[in-house]
Residue, then its C-alpha position, 0 to 999 in steps of 0.5 A: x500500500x505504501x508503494x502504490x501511495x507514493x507512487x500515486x504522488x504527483x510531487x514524487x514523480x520526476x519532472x521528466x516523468x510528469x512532462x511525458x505523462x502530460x503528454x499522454x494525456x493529451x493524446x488520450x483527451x485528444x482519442x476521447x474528442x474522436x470517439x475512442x471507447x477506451x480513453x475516457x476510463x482512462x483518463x478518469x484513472x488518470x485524474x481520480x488516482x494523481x497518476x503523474x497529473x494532480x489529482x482532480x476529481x472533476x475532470x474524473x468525474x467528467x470522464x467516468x461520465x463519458x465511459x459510463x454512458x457509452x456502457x462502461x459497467x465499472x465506471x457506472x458504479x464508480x460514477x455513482x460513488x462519485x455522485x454518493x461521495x459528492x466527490x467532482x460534483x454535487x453530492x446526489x444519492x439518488x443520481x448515485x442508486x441510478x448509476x449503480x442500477x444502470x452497471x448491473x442492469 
């Protein structure tokens, strides 16, 4: 746990790292505008865990939006801890249990 702490640290990584991380995801917003099915959960990875980008929960939660609508189960359910937690945006429960429905319907 502590090795996966300290690596999810963006101020730990080197600039070199953070540089060429920026640059990943640039191309994986960029795959997003084109439609991409697999680079939206990426990116909310990304965002949600601080890897080699700080740590922000709205842009996560925007793409854990564009997943989940295009069918991505796993991130309906983690939308909806987003939307019970009020973590990236306003905390709503019942827009929480539509999400859970929604990833095992």
């Amino acid at each position: 746990p502590q090795v996966r702490a300290q690596f999810n640290r963006y101020d730990t990584w080197p600039a070199e790292a953070r540089r060429e991380m920026a640059s990943v995801v640039a191309m994986l917003a960029e795959a997003v505008e084109q439609g991409h099915d697999e680079a939206p959960s990426l990116l909310a990875e990304i965002y949600n865990g601080g890897l080699g980008v700080p740590i922000n929960h709205t842009k996560s939660h925007k793409y854990y939006t564009v997943a989940a609508r295009g069918g991505n189960a796993l991130c309906m359910m983690v939308l909806g801890n987003h939307y019970r937690d009020g973590r990236g945006c306003e905390q709503s429960h019942e827009r929480a249990a539509e999400w859970w429905t929604k990833a095992v319907a």
